[in-house]
PDB file of N, CA, C and O in Angstrom:
ATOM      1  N   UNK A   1      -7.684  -4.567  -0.127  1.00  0.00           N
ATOM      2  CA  UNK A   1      -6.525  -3.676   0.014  1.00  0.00           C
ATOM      3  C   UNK A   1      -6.977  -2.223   0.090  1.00  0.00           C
ATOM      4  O   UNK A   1      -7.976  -1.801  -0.493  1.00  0.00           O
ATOM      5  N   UNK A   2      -6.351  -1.653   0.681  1.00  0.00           N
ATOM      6  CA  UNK A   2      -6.607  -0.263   1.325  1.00  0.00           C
ATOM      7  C   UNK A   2      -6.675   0.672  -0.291  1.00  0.00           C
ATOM      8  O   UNK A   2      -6.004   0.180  -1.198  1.00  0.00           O
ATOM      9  N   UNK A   3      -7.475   1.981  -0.607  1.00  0.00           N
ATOM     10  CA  UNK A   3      -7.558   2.794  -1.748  1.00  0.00           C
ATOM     11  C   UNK A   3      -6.047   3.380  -2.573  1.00  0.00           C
ATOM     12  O   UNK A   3      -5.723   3.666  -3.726  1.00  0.00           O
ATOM     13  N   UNK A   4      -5.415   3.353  -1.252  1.00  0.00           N
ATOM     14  CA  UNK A   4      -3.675   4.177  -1.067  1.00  0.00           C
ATOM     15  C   UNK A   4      -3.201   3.341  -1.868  1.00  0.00           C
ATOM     16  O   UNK A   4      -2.472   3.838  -2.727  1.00  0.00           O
ATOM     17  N   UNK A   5      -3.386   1.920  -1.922  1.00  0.00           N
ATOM     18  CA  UNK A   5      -2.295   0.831  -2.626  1.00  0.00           C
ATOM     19  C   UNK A   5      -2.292   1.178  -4.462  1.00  0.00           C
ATOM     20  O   UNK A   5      -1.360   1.189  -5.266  1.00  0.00           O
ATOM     21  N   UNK A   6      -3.804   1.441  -4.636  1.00  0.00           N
ATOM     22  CA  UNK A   6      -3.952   1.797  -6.226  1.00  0.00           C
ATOM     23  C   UNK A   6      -3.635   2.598  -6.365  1.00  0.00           C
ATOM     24  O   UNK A   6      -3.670   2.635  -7.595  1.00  0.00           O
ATOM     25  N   UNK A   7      -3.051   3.999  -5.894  1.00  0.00           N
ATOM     26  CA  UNK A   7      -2.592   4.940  -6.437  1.00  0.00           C
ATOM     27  C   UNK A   7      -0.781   4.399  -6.158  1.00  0.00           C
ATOM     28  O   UNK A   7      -0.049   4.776  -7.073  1.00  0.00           O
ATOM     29  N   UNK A   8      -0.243   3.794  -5.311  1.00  0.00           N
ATOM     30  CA  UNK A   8       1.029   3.183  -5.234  1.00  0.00           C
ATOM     31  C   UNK A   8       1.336   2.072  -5.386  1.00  0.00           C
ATOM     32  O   UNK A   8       2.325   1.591  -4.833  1.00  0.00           O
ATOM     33  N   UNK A   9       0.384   1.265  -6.348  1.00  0.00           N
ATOM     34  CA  UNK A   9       1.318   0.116  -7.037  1.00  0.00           C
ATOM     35  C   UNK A   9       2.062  -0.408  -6.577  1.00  0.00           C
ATOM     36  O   UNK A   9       1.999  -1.527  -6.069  1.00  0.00           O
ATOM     37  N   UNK A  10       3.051   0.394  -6.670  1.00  0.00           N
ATOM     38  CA  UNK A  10       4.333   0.210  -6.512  1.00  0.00           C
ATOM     39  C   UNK A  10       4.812  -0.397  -5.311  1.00  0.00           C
ATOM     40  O   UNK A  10       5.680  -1.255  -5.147  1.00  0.00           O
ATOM     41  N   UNK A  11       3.898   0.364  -4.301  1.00  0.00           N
ATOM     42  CA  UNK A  11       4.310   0.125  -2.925  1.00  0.00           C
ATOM     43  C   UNK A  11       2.795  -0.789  -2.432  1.00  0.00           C
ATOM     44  O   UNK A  11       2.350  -0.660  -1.291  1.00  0.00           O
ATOM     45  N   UNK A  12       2.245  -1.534  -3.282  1.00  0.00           N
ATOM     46  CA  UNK A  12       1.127  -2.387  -2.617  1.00  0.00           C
ATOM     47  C   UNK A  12       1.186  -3.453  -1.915  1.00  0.00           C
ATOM     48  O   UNK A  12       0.196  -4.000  -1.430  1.00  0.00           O
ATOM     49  N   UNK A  13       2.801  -3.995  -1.753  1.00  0.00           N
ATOM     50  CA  UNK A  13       3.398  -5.324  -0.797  1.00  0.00           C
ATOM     51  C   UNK A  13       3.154  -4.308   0.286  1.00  0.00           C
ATOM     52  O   UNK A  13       2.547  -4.708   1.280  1.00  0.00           O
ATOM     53  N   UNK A  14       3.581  -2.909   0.233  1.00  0.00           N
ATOM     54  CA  UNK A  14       3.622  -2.621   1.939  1.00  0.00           C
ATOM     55  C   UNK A  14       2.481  -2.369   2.487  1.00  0.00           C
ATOM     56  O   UNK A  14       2.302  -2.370   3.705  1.00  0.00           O
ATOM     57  N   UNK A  15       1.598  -2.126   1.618  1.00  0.00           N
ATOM     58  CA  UNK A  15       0.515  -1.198   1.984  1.00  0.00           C
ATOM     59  C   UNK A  15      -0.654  -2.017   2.717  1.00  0.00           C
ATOM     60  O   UNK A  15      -1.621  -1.701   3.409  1.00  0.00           O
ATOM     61  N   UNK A  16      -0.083  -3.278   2.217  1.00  0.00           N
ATOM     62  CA  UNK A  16      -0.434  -5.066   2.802  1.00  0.00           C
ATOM     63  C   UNK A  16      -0.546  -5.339   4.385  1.00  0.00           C
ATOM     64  O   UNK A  16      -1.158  -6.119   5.115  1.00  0.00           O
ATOM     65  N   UNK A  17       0.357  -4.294   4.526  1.00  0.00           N
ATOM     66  CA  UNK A  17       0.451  -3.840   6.066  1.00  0.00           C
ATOM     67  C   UNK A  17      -0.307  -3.209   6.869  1.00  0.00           C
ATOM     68  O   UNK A  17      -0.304  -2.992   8.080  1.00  0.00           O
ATOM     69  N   UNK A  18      -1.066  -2.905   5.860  1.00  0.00           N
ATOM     70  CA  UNK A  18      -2.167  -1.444   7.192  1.00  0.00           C
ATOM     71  C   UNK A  18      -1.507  -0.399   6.288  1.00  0.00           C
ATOM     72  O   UNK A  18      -1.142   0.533   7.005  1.00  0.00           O
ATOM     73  N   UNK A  19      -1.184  -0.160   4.901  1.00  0.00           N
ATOM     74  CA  UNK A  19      -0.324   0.860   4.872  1.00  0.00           C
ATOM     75  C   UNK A  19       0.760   1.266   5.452  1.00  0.00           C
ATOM     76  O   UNK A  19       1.200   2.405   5.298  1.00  0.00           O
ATOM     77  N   UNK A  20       1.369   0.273   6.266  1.00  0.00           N
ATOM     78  CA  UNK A  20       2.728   1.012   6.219  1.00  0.00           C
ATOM     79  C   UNK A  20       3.828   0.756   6.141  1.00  0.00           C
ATOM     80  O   UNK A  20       4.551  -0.068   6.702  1.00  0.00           O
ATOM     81  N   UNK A  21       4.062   1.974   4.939  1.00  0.00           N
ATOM     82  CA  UNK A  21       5.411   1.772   3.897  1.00  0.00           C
ATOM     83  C   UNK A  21       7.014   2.710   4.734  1.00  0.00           C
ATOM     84  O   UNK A  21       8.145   3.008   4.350  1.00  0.00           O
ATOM     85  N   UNK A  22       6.345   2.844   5.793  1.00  0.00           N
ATOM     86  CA  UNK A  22       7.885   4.006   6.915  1.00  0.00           C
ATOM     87  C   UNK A  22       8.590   2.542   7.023  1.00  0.00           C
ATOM     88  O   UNK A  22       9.662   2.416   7.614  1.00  0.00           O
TER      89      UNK A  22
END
């Protein structure tokens, strides 16, 4: 999983994506 997901938790289903949470 991409570095971005550990600082957003929150948002780590999206980030599942390539990062993207738009």
């Amino acid at each position: 999983m991409p570095a971005g997901a550990l600082l957003t938790g929150n948002k780590i289903r999206t980030f599942t994506h390539d990062g993207a949470d738009s």
